[in-house]
C-alpha positions as a Python dict, from the first residue, in 0.01 Angstrom:
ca = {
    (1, 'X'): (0, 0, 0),
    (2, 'X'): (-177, -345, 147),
    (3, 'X'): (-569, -387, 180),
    (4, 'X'): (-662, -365, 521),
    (5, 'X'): (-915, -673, 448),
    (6, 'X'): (-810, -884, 726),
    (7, 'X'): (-735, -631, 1008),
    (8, 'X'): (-1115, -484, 942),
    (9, 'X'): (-1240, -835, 952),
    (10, 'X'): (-1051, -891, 1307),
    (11, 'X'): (-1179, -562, 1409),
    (12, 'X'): (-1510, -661, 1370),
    (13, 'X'): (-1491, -964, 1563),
    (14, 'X'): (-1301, -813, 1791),
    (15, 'X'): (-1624, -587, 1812),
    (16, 'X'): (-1908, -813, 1753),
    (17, 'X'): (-1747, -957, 2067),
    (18, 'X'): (-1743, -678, 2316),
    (19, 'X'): (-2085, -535, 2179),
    (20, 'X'): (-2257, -902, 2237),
    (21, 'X'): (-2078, -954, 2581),
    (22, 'X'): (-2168, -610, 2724),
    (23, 'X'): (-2518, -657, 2558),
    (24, 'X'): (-2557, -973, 2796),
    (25, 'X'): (-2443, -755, 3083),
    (26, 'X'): (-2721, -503, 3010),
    (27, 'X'): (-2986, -756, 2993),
    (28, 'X'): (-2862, -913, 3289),
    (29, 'X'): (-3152, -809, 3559),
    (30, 'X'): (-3416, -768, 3273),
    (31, 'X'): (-3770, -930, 3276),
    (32, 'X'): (-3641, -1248, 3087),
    (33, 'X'): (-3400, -1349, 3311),
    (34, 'X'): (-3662, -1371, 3558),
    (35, 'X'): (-3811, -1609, 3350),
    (36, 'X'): (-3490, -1850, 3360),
    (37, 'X'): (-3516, -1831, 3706),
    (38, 'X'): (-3936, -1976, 3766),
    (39, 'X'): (-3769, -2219, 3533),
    (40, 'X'): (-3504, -2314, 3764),
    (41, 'X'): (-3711, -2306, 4084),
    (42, 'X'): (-3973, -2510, 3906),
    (43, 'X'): (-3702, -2842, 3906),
    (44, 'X'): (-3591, -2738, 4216),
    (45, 'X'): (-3266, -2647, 4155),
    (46, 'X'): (-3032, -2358, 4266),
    (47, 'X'): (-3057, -2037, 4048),
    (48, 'X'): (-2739, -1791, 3997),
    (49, 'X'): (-2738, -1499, 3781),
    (50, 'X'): (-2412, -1515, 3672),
    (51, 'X'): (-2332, -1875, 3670),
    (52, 'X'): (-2667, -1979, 3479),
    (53, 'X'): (-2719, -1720, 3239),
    (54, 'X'): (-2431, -1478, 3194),
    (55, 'X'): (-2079, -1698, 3220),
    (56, 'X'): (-2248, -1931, 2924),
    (57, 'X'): (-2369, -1690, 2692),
    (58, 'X'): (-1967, -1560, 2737),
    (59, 'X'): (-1856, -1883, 2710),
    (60, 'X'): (-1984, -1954, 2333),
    (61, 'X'): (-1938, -1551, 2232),
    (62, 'X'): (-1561, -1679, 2384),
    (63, 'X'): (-1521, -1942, 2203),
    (64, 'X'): (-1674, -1824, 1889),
    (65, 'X'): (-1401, -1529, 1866),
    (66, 'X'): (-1125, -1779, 1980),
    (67, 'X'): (-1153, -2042, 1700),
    (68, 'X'): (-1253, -1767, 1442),
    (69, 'X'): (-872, -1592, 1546),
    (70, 'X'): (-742, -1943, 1586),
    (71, 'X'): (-844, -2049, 1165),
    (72, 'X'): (-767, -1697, 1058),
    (73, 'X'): (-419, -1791, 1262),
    (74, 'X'): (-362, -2098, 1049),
    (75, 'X'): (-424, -1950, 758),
    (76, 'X'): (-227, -1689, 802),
    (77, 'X'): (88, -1936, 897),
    (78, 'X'): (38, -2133, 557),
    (79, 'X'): (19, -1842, 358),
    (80, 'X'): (367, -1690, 496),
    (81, 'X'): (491, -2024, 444),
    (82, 'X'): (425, -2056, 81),
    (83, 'X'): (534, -1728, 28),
    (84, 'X'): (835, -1748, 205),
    (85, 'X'): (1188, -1949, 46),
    (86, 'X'): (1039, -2266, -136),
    (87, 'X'): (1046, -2564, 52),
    (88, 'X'): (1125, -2921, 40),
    (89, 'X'): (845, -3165, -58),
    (90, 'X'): (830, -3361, 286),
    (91, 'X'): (854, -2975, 471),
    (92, 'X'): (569, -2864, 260),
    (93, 'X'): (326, -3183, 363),
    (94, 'X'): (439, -3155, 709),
    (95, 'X'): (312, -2789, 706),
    (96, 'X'): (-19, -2913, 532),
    (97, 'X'): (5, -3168, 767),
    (98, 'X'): (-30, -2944, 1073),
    (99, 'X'): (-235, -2687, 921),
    (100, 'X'): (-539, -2980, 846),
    (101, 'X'): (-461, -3098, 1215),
    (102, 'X'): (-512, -2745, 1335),
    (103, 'X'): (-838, -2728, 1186),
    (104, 'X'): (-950, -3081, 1331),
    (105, 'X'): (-911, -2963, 1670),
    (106, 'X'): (-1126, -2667, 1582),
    (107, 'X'): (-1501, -2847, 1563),
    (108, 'X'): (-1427, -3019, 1902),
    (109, 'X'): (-1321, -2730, 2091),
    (110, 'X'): (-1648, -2554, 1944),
    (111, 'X'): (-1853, -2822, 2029),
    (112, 'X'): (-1717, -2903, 2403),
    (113, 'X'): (-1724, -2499, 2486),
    (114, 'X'): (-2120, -2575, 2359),
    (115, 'X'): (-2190, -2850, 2567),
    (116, 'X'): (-2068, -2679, 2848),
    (117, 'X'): (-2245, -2372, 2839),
    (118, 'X'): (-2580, -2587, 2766),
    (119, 'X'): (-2467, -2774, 3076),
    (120, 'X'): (-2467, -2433, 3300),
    (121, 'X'): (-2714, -2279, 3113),
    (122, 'X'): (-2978, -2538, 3115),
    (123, 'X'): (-2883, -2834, 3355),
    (124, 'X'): (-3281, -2881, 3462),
    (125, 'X'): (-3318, -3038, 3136),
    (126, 'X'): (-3180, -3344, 3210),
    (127, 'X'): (-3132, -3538, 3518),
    (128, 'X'): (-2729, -3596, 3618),
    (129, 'X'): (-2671, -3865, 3854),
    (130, 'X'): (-2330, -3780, 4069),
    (131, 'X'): (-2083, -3964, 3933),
    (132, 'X'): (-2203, -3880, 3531),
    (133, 'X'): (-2192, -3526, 3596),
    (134, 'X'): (-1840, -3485, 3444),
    (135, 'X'): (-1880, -3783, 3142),
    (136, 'X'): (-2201, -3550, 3030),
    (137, 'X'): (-1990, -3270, 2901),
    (138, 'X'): (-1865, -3492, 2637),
    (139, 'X'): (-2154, -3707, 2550),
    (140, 'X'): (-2319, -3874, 2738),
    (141, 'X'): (-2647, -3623, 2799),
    (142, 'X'): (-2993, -3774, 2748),
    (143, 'X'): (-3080, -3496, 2529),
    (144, 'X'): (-2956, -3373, 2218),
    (145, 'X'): (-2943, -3001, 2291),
    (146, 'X'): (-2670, -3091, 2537),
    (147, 'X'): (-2495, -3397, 2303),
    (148, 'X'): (-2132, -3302, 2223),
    (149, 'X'): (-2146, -3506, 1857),
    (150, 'X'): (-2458, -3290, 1724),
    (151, 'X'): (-2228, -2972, 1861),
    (152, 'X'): (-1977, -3144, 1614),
    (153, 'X'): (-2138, -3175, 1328),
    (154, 'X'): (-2277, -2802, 1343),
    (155, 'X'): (-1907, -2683, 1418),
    (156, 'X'): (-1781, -2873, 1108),
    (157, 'X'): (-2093, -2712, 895),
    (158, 'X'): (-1942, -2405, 1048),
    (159, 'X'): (-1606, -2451, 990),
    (160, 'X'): (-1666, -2530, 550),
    (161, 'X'): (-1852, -2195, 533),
    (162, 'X'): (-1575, -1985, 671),
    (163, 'X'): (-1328, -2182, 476),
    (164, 'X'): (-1509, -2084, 166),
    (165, 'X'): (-1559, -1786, 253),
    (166, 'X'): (-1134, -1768, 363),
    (167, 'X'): (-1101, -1934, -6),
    (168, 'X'): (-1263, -1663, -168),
    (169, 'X'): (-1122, -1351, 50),
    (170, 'X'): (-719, -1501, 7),
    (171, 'X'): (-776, -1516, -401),
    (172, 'X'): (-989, -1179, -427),
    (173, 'X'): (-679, -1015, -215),
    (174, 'X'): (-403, -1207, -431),
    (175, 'X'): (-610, -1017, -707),
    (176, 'X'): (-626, -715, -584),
    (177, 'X'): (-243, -703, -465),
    (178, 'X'): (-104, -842, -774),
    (179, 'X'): (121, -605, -994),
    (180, 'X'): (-68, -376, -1238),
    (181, 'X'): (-140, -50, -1301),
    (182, 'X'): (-459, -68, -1139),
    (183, 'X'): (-338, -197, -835),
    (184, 'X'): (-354, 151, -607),
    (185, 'X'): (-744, 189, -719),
    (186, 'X'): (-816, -161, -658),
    (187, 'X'): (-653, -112, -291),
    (188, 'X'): (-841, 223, -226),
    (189, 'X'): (-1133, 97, -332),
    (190, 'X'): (-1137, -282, -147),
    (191, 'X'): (-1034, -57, 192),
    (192, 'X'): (-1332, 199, 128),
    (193, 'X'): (-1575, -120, 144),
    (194, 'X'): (-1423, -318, 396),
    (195, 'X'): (-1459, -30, 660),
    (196, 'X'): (-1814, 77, 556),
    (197, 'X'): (-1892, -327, 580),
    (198, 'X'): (-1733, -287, 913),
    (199, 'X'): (-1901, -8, 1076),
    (200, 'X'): (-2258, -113, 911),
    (201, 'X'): (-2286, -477, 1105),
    (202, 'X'): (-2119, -336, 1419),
    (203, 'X'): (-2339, -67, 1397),
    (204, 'X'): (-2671, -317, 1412),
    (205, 'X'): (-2518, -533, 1628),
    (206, 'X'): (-2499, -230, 1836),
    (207, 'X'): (-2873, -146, 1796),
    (208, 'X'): (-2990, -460, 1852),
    (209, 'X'): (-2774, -546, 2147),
    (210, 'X'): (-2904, -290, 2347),
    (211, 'X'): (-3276, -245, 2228),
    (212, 'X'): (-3175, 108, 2064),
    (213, 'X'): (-3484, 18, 1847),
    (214, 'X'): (-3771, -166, 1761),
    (215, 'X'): (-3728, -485, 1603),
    (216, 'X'): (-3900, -323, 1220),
    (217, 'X'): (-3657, -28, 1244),
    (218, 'X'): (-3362, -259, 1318),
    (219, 'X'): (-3510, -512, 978),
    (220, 'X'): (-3522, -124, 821),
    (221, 'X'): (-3229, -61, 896),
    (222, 'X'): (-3070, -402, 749),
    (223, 'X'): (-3270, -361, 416),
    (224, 'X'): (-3228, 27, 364),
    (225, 'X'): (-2907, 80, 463),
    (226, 'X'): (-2690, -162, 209),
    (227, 'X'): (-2829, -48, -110),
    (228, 'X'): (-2792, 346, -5),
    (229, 'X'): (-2414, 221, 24),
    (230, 'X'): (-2385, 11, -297),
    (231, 'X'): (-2508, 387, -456),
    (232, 'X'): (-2282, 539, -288),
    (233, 'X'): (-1952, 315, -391),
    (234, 'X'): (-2079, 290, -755),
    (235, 'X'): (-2142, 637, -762),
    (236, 'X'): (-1827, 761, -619),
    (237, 'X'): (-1608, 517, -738),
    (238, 'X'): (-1689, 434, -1128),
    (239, 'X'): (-1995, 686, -1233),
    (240, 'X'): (-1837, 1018, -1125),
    (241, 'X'): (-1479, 928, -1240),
    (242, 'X'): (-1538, 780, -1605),
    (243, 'X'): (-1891, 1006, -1703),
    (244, 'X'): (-1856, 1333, -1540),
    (245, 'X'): (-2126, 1526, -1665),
    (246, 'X'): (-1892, 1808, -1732),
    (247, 'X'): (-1762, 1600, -2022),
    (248, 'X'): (-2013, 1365, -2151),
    (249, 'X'): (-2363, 1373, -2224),
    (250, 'X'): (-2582, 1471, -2001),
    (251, 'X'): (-2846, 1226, -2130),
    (252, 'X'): (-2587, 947, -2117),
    (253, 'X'): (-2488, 1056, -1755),
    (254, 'X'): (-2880, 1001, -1630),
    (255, 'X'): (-2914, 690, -1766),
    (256, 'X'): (-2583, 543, -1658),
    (257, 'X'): (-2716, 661, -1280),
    (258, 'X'): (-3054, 592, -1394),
    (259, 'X'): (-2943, 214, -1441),
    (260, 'X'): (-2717, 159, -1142),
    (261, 'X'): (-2923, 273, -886),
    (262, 'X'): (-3231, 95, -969),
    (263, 'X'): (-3006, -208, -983),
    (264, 'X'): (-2903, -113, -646),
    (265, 'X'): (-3259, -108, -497),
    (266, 'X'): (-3446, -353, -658),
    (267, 'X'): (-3337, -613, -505),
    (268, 'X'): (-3380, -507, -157),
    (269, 'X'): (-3702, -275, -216),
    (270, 'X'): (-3802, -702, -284),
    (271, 'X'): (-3740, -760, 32),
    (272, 'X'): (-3871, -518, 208),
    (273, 'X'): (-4194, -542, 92),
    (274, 'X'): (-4172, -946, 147),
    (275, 'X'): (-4067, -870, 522),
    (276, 'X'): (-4238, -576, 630),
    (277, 'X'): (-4490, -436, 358),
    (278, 'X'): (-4627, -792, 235),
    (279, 'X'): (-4783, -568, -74),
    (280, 'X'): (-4749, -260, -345),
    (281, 'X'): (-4427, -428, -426),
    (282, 'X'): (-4423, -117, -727),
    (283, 'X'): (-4500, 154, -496),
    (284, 'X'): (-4207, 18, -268),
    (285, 'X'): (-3933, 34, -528),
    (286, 'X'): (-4074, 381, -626),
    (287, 'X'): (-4018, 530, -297),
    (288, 'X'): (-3707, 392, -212),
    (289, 'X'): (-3567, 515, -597),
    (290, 'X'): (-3695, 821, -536),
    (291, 'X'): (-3511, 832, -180),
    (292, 'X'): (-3188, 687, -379),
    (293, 'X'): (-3199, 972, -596),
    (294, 'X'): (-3297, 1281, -375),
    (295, 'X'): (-3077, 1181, -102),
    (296, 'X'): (-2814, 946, -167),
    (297, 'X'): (-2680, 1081, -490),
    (298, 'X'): (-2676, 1434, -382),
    (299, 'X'): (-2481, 1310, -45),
    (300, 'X'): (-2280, 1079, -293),
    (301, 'X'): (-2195, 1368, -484),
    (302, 'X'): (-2099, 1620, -237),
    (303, 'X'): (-1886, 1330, -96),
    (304, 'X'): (-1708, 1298, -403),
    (305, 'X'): (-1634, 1664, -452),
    (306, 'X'): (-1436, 1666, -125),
    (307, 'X'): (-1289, 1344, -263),
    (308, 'X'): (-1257, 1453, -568),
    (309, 'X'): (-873, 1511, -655),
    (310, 'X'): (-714, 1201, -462),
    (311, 'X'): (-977, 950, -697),
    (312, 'X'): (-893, 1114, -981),
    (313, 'X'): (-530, 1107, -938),
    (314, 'X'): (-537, 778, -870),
    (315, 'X'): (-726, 707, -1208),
    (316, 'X'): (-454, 961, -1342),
    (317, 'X'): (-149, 735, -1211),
    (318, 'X'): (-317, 426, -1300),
    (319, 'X'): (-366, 561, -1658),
    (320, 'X'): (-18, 674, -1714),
    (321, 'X'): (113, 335, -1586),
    (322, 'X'): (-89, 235, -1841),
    (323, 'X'): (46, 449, -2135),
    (324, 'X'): (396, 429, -1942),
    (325, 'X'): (405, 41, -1981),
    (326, 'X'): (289, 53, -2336),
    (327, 'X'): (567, 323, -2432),
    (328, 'X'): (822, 93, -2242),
    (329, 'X'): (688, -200, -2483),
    (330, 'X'): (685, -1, -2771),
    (331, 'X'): (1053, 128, -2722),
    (332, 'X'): (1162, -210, -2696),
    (333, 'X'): (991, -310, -2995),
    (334, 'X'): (1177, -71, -3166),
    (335, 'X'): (1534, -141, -3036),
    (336, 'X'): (1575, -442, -3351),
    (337, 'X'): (1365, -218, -3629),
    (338, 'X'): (1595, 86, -3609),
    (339, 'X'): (1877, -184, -3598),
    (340, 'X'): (1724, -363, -3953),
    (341, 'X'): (1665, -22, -4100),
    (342, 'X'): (2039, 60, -4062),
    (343, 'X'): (2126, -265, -4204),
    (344, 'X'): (1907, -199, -4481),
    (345, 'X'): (2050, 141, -4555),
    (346, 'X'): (2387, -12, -4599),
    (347, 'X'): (2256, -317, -4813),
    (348, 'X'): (2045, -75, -5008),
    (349, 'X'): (2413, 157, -5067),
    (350, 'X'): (2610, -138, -5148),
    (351, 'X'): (2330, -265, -5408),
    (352, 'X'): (2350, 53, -5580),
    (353, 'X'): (2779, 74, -5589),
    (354, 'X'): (2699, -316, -5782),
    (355, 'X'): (2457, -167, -5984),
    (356, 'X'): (2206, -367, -5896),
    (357, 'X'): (1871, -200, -5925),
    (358, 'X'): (1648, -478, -5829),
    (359, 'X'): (1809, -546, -5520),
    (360, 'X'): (1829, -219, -5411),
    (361, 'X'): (1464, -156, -5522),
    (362, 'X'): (1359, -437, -5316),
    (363, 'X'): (1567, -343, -5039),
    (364, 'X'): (1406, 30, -5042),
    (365, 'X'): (1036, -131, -5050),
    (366, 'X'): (1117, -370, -4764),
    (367, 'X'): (1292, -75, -4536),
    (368, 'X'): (906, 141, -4632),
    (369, 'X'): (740, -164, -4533),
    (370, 'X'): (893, -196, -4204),
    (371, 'X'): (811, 216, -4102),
    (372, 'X'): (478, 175, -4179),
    (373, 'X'): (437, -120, -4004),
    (374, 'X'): (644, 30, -3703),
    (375, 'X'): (508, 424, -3700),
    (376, 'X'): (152, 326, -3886),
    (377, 'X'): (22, 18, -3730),
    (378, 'X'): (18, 119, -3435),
    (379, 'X'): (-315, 345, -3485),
    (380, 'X'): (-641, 249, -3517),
    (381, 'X'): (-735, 413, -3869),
    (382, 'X'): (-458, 566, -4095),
    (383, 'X'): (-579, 756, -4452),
    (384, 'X'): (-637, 518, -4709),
    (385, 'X'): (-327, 630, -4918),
    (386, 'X'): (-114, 500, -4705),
    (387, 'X'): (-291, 143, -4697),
    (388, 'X'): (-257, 155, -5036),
    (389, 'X'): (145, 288, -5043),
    (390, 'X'): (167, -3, -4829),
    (391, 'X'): (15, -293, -5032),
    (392, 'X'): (194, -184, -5345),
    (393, 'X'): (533, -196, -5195),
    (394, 'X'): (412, -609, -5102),
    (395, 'X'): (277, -623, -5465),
    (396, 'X'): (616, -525, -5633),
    (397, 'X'): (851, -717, -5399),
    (398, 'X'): (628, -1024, -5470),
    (399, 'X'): (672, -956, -5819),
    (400, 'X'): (1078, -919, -5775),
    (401, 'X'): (1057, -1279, -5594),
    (402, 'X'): (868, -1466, -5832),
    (403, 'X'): (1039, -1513, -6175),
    (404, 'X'): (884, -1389, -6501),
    (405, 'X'): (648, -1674, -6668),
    (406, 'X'): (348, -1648, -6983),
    (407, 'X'): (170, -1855, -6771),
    (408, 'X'): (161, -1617, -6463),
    (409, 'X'): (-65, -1286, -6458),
    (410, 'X'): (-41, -1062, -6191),
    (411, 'X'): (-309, -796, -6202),
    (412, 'X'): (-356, -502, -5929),
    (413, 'X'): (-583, -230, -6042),
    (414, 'X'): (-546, 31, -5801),
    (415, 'X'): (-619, 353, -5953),
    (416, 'X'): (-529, 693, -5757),
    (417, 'X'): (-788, 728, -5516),
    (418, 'X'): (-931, 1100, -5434),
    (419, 'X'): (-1191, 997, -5136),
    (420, 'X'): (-1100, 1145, -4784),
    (421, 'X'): (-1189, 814, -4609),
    (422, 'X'): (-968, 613, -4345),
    (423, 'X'): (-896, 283, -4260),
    (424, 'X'): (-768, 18, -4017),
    (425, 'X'): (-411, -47, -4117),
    (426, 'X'): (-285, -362, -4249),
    (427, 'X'): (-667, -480, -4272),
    (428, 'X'): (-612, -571, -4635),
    (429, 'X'): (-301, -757, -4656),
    (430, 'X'): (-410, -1094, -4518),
    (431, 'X'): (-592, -1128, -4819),
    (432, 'X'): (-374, -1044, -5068),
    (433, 'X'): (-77, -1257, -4887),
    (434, 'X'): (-330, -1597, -4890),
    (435, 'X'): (-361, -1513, -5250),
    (436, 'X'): (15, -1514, -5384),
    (437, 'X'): (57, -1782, -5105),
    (438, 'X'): (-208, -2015, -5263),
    (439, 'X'): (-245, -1910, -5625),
    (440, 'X'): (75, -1915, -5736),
    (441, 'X'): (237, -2189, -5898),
    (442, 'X'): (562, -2240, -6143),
    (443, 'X'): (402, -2557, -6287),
    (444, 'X'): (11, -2454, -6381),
    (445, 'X'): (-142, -2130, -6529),
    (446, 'X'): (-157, -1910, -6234),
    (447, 'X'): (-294, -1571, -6172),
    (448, 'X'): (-377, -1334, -5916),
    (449, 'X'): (-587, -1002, -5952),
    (450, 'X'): (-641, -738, -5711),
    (451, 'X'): (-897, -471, -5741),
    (452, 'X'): (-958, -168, -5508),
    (453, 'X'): (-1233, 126, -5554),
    (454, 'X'): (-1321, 372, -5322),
    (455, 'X'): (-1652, 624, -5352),
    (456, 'X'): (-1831, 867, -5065),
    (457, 'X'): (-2003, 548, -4935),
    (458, 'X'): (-1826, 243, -4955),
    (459, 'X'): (-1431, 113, -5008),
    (460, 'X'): (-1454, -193, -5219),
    (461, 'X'): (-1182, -471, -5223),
    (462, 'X'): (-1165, -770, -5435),
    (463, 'X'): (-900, -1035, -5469),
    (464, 'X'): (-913, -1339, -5680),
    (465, 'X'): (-676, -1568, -5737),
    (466, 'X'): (-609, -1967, -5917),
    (467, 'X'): (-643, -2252, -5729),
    (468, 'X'): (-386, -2534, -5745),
    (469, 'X'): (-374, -2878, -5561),
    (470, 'X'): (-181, -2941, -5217),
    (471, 'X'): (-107, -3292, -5138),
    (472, 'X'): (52, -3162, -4824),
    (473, 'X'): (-26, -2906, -4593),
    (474, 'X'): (233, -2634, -4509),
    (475, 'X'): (283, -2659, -4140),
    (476, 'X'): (562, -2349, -4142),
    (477, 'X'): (270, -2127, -4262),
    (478, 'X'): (-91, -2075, -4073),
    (479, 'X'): (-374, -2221, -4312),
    (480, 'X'): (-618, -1959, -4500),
    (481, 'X'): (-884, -2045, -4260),
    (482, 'X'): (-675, -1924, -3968),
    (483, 'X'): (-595, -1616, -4108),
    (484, 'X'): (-980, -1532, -4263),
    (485, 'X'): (-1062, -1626, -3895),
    (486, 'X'): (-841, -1337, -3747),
    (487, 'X'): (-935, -1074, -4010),
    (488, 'X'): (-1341, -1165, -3964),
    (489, 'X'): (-1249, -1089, -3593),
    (490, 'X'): (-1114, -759, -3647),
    (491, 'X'): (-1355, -653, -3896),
    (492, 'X'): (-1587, -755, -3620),
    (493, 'X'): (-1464, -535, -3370),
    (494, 'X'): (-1376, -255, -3597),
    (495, 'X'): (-1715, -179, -3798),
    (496, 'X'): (-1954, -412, -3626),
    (497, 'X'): (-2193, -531, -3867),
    (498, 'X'): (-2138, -257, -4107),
    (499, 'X'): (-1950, -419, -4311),
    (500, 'X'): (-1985, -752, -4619),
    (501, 'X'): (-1756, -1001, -4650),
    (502, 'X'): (-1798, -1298, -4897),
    (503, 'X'): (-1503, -1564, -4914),
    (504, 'X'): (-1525, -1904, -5150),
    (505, 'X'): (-1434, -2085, -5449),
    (506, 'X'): (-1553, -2014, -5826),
    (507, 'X'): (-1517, -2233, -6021),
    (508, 'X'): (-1101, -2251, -6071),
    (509, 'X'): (-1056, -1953, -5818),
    (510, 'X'): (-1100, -1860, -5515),
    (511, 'X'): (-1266, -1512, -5452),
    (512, 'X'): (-1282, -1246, -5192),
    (513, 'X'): (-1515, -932, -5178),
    (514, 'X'): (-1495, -716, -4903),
    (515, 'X'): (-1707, -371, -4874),
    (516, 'X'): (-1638, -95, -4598),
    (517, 'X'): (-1863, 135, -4444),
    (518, 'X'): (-1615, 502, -4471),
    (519, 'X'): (-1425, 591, -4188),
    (520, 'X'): (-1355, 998, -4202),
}
């Protein structure tokens, strides 16, 4: 599945084209013409239908549509290029090479096709002697609507603002073609608004070409028409889908459509009381809302009933790509664990045949460790407990690790905790490691005290531990600002600003008091 961007976008030129030439035809014995004509006659000069008014007004509408096809062209030829096999250096600036040379050629051809239909189309304007009849095409005129360098310069003008514009369609369709679950719905979705973009301007150019209506209807019908569409694609292609009212709130359904379709009008409801109203800008945007809601949402929603089971499978597949390419990343993940949990089992049996119980207790704490982190973290709140089961298992194999001293305390007063609340897992850790990372040492009085309560309001969690001198940093382990950085981030994005947390230094220690809102 491609998006059909660029073959809508040549479609409508394709169409502008044939609408605007058989548009001239049409108008081709009207009134105006007539007027050319007395214009004509008035220099005394000879007067054909077709040569004076029709084959130039073809002739730019030509060679509009030719250089438009002939940029898209090069373009298109150094895009396949870079895709294709890489190149070498000097192949890749001779490509460039040709490419910016292609473009050069573009402005001139613009501008000569110009001069030439000005020439045909208006040749009482100036006075050509014989023999400078043929030089005038390219520059020598005595008036600038008929001077090939002014056709230039508004060709180049021309030329940047479809090249940004090219710029900006190539990297929106590298976007919406790169690999990712939401690839199919970006696709669907960039197709669905390229062909109503399609059949909207050739529509009006339809309308106006041939006079269909009058020139406020045809203004109407540019103002009215694109935000009853915007409604319609944010309707049927983000409102519906993610807040059905079938399984939200209603009240949060009406205000999400509420929202987006005043954002949809506003804007033009503006301008249409600039351009055609010139006052009761209020009453304006009332009317039109109230038309966006009467009649486009009900249309919108019947639409996406029929429409229904093809968006939402697409949604479905792109979600289960989704959870498919998480699974796939969590299975890997757990190819090594299962591997160290193994090994652990046999280090843990061998410790025991050796009779040594501190090994193997440390072994068993480390293998726990590793399962919660693997099964538990994982989730976005686990039951308190199991935080806890968790941070005593760290506790005792950082009191196996660090050898027995009078001048080391190591405090955790963690009684058995009866509250029903939950928490984010691992959210306590960080400060606990920074503490036996930073307040231990084998040369001063050290110490390190944990406290943890937990009530029908709040969870309360205190570390504090002695401070001792670095003359060095450790660059093998990420500072204590780093890591108080990434746990004020989660506890950020977890409770908002529900929750207190107070870091700093007292006096000889360095404290941290955290308080929880409960999570049941």
């Amino acid at each position: 599945m491609h998006t059909k961007w660029r073959s809508h976008e040549r479609l409508l030129a394709t169409l502008l084209t044939g609408i605007s030439i058989a548009g001239y035809i049409w108008h081709l014995n009207t009134p105006s013409t007539e007027q050319l004509a007395v214009a004509f006659r008035e220099h005394h000069m000879p007067f054909d239908l077709y040569r004076n008014v029709l084959l130039p007004q073809i002739c730019v509408v030509l060679s509009l549509y030719l250089s438009y096809l002939w940029v898209n062209y090069a373009i298109g030829t150094l895009r396949h290029k870079r895709l294709a096999a890489p190149q070498t250096r000097i192949g890749a600036y001779i490509a460039f090479t040709w490419f910016v040379l292609q473009l050069a050629v573009v402005p001139f051809f613009l501008a000569v096709s110009a001069n030439v239909a000005t020439y045909y189309a208006h040749p009482h304007f100036v006075s050509y002697g014989p023999s400078f009849r043929l030089l005038s095409l390219f520059g020598y005129n005595e008036r600038p609507l008929s001077d090939t360098f002014a056709g230039i310069n508004a060709a180049l003008l021309l030329l940047v603002l479809f090249g940004v514009y090219a710029g900006l369609r190539e990297g929106a369709i590298y976007w919406i073609e790169q690999t990712s679950p939401r690839r199919a719905y970006r696709i669907v979705l960039t197709n669905q608004v390229t062909t109503l973009a399609t059949v909207y301007i050739a529509l009006g150019r339809l309308l106006a070409a041939f006079d269909v209506v009058g020139e406020e209807l045809l203004l109407g019908y540019c103002l009215i028409i694109p935000p009853v569409l915007l409604l319609y694609l944010g309707t049927t292609y983000w409102l519906f889908p993610t807040t059905n009212p079938g399984q939200v709130k209603i009240t949060l359904f009406l205000s999400r459509l509420l929202a987006l379709s005043l954002l949809c009008t506003f804007p033009f409801a503006l301008l249409l009381t600039k351009v055609i109203y010139h006052e009761g800008f209020l009453w304006v945007l009332l009317g039109c809302w109230a038309g966006q809601m009467l009649g486009t949402v009900p249309v919108s929603w019947w639409l996406y009933q029929q429409r229904q089971d093809a968006i939402l499978q697409l949604r479905g597949v792109e979600q289960r790509l989704e959870r498919s390419a998480g699974e796939l990343h969590r299975l890997r993940s757990q190819i090594n664990p299962h591997f160290l949990f193994n090994t652990l089992n046999t280090l843990y049996g061998t410790a025991l045949k050796e009779y040594a119980s501190n090994t193997a207790e440390g072994v068993q704490r480390l293998g726990d460790m590793m399962r919660f982190m693997l099964e538990e973290d994982t989730q976005d709140f686990i039951p308190l407990d199991r935080e806890i089961s968790y941070l005593e298992n760290y506790i005792a194999l950082q009191l196996l690790r660090t050898p027995p001293s009078p001048t080391l305390c190591i405090e955790a007063t963690i009684p058995p905790l009866s509250c029903p609340q939950q928490i984010a897992p691992m959210l306590l850790l960080p400060f606990i490691e920074n503490a036996f990372k930073h307040g231990i040492s084998l040369k001063e009085p050290s110490w390190v005290r944990i406290q943890l309560h937990c009530d029908a309001e709040h969870i309360r969690f205190e570390v504090r531990n002695s401070l001792h001198s670095r003359p060095k940093p450790d660059r093998d382990m990420p500072g204590l600002g780093i890591g108080l950085q990434n746990v004020t981030e989660r506890l950020r994005l977890l409770y908002g600003r529900s929750y207190q947390l107070n870091c700093g230094e007292e006096g000889v220690e360095y404290v941290v008091q955290l308080v929880l809102p409960p999570s049941t």
